[in-house]
C-alpha positions in Angstrom: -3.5 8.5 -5.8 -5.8 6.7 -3.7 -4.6 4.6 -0.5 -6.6 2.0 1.1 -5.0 0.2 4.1 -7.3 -2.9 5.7 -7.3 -4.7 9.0 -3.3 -4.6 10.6 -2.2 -2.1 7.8 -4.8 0.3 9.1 -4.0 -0.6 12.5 -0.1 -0.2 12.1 -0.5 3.4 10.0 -3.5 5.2 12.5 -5.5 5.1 8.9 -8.1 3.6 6.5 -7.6 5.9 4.0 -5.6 8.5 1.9 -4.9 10.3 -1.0 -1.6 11.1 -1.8 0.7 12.7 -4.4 4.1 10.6 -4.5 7.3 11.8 -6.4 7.2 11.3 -9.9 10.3 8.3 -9.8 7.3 6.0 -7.6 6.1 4.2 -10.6 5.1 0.7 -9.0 3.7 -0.5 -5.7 7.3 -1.8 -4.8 8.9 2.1 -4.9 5.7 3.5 -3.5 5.9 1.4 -0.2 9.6 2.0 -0.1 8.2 5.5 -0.2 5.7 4.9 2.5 8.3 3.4 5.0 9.7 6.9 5.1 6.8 8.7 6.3 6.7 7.4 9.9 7.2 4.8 12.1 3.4 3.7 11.7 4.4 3.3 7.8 7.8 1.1 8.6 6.1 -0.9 11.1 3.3 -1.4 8.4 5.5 -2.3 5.9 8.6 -4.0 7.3 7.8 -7.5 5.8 5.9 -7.4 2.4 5.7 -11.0 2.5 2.0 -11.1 4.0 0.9 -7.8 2.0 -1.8 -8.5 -0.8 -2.2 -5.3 -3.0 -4.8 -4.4 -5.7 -4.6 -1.8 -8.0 -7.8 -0.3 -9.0 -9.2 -3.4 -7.2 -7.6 -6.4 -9.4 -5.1 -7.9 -7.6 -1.5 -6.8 -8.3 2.1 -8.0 -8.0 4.5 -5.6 -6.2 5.8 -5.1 -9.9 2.9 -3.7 -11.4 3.1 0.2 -12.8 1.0 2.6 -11.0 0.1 6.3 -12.0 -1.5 8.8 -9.8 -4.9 8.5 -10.4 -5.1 4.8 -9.3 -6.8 3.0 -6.1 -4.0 1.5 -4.6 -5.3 -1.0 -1.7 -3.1 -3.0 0.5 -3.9 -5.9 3.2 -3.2 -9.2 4.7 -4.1 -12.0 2.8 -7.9 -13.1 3.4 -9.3 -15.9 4.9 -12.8 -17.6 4.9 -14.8 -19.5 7.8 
């Protein structure tokens, strides 16, 4: 599985970037941040309020909900904002 992490997520982790193999019980975006959190303070401090956190998921947008499998482009960011 592919992570993307964009402007304060990157920040907050120390990455733009990963691939990663989750247990088999993370099954949505919800359980794989809950599994993130776990992996470092970066990754709690990143995700301590999902409220902000867009996601898509193999890049259409996605609710924290949706079913995910492990060869899926999961990316996660702050909501976007035009000028």
């Amino acid at each position: 599985m592919k992570l993307l992490y964009f402007a304060w997520l990157k920040q907050r982790t120390g990455i733009s970037e990963e691939t990663v193999s989750p247990p088999d019980d993370v099954r949505t975006v919800a359980a794989l941040v809950d599994w993130l959190r776990l992996r470092g303070p970066g990754y709690a401090d990143a995700f301590a309020d999902l409220r902000p956190i867009r996601v898509a998921v193999n890049q259409e947008f996605a609710a924290f909900d949706s079913a995910i499998g492990p060869d899926d482009e999961i990316a996660l960011f702050p909501p976007v904002t035009g000028g």
